[in-house]
C-alpha positions as CSV (number, residue, x, y, z in Angstrom):
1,X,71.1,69.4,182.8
2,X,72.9,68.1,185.9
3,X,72.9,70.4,189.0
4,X,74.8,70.0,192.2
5,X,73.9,72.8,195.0
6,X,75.6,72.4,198.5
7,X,74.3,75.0,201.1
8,X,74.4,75.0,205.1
9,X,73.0,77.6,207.4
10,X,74.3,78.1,211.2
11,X,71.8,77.1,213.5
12,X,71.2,79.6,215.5
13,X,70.5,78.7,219.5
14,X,66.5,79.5,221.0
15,X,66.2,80.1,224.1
16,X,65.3,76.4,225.2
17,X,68.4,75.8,224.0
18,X,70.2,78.3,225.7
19,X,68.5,76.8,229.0
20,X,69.7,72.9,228.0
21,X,73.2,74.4,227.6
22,X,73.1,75.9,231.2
23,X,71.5,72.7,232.8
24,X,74.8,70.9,230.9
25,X,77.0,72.7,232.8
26,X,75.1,73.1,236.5
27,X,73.5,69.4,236.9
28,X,77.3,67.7,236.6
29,X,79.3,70.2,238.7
30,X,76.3,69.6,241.5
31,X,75.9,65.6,240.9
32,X,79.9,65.3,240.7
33,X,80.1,67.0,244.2
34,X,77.9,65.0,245.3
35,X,79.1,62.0,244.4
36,X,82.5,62.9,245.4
37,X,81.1,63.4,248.9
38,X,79.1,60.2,248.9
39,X,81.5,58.1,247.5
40,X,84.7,59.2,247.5
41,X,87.4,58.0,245.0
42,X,84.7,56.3,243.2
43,X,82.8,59.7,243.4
44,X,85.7,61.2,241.7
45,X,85.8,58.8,238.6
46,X,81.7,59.2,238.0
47,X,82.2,62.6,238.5
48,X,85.0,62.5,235.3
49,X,82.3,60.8,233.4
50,X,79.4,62.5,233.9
51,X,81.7,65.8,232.9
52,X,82.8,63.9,229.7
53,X,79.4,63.2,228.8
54,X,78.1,66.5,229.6
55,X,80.8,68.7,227.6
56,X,79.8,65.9,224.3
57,X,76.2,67.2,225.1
58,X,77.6,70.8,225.4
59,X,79.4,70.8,222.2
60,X,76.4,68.9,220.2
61,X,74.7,71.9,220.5
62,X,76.5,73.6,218.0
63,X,75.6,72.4,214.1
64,X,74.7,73.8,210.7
65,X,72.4,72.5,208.2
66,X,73.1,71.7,205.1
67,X,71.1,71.2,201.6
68,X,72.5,69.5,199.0
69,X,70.8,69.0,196.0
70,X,72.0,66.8,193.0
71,X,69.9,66.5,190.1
72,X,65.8,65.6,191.6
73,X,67.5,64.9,194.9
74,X,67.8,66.8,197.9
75,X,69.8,65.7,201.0
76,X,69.3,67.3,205.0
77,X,72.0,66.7,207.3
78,X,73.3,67.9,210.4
79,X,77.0,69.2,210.6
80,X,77.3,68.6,214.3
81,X,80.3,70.6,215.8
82,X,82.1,70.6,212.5
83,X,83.5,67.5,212.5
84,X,80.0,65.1,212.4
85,X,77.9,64.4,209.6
86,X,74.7,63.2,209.9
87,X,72.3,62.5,207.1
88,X,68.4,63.1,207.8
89,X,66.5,63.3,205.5
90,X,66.8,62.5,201.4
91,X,64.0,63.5,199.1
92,X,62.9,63.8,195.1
93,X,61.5,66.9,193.7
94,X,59.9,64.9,191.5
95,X,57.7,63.8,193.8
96,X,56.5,67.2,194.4
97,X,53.3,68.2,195.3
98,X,53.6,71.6,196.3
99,X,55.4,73.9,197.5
100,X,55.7,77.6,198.9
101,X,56.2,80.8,201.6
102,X,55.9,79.2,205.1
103,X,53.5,82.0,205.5
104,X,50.8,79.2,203.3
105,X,51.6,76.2,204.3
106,X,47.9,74.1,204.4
107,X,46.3,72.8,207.2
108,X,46.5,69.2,205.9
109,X,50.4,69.2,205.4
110,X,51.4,65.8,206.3
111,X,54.1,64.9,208.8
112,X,56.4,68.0,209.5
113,X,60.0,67.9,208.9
114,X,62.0,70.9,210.3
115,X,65.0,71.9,208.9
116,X,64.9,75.9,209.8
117,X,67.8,77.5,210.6
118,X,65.8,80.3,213.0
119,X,67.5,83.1,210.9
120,X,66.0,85.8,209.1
121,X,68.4,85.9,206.6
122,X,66.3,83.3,204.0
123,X,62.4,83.4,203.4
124,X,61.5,80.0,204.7
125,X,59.6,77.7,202.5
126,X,57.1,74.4,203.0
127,X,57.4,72.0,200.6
128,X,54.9,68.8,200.2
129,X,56.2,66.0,198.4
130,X,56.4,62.3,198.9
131,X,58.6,59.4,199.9
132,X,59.7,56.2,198.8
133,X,56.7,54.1,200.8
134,X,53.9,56.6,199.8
135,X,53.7,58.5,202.8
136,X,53.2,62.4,202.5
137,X,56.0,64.6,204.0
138,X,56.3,68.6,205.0
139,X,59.8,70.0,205.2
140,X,60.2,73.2,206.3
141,X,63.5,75.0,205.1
142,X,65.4,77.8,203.8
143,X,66.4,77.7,200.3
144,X,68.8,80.1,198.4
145,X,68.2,81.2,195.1
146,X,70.1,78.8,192.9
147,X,67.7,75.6,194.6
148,X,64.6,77.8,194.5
149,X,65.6,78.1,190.8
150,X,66.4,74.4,190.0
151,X,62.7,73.8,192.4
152,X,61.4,76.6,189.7
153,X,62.3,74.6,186.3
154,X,62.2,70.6,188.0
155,X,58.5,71.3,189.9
156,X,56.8,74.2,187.7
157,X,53.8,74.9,188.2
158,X,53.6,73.5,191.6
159,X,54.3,76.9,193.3
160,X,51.9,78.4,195.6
């Protein structure tokens, strides 16, 4: 039985991200006038930098996640203004040792892996499994219903 699931979520901004996004925009347009004053023609060519860089930082802000899951294997990467992909995190649910409604997630998890889009749309999940050096990982994330069903049949009995 070979499954392949793609699914990516928007991420949706928190306020701390809201504020980051400001301070992109306010700490260049005061640094560039002041280097413009302090330095002149130099001034104006740091000041083109330091906008470049800020507008990549601006823009970075925007990304979706996305779950793909082909047969025991499930893939977490960032879709960074829709035109960047970058891989985070690859895990087996064979591996699994749990898994369940954020709302149980045990004390003892293991080191925390975040992957939540902060939507309400999806119930989000914990899952415990491990990796490929025997270390125990928690990811936190937002399945549909086609991988909750694969996670159904691939880790049963594992539910909490």
């Amino acid at each position: 039985m070979e499954n392949f699931i793609e699914y990516s979520l928007p991420y949706k901004l928190t306020a701390q991200d809201q504020l980051k996004r400001m301070l992109c925009i306010f700490v260049p347009l005061l640094a560039g006038v002041g280097l413009i004053m302090w330095l002149g023609l130099l001034g104006i060519l740091l000041c083109a930098v330091l906008c470049y860089i800020s507008y990549r930082l601006f823009v970075g802000f925007y990304y979706e996640l996305e779950y793909s899951l082909l047969e025991n294997e499930i893939t977490f990467s960032k879709i960074i203004n829709k035109e960047r992909r970058r891989e985070l995190l690859k895990a087996d649910i064979a591996k699994t040792e749990r898994y369940g409604l954020l709302e149980n997630l045990p004390k003892q998890a293991g080191k925390i892996y975040s992957f939540l889009s902060h939507q309400g749309e999806e119930p989000a999940y914990y899952w415990i499994t491990g990796n490929e050096k025997g270390e125990k990982l928690c990811i936190l994330f937002q399945p549909n219903e086609a991988v909750l069903e694969v996670f159904s049949v691939r880790a049963r009995g594992k539910m909490q």
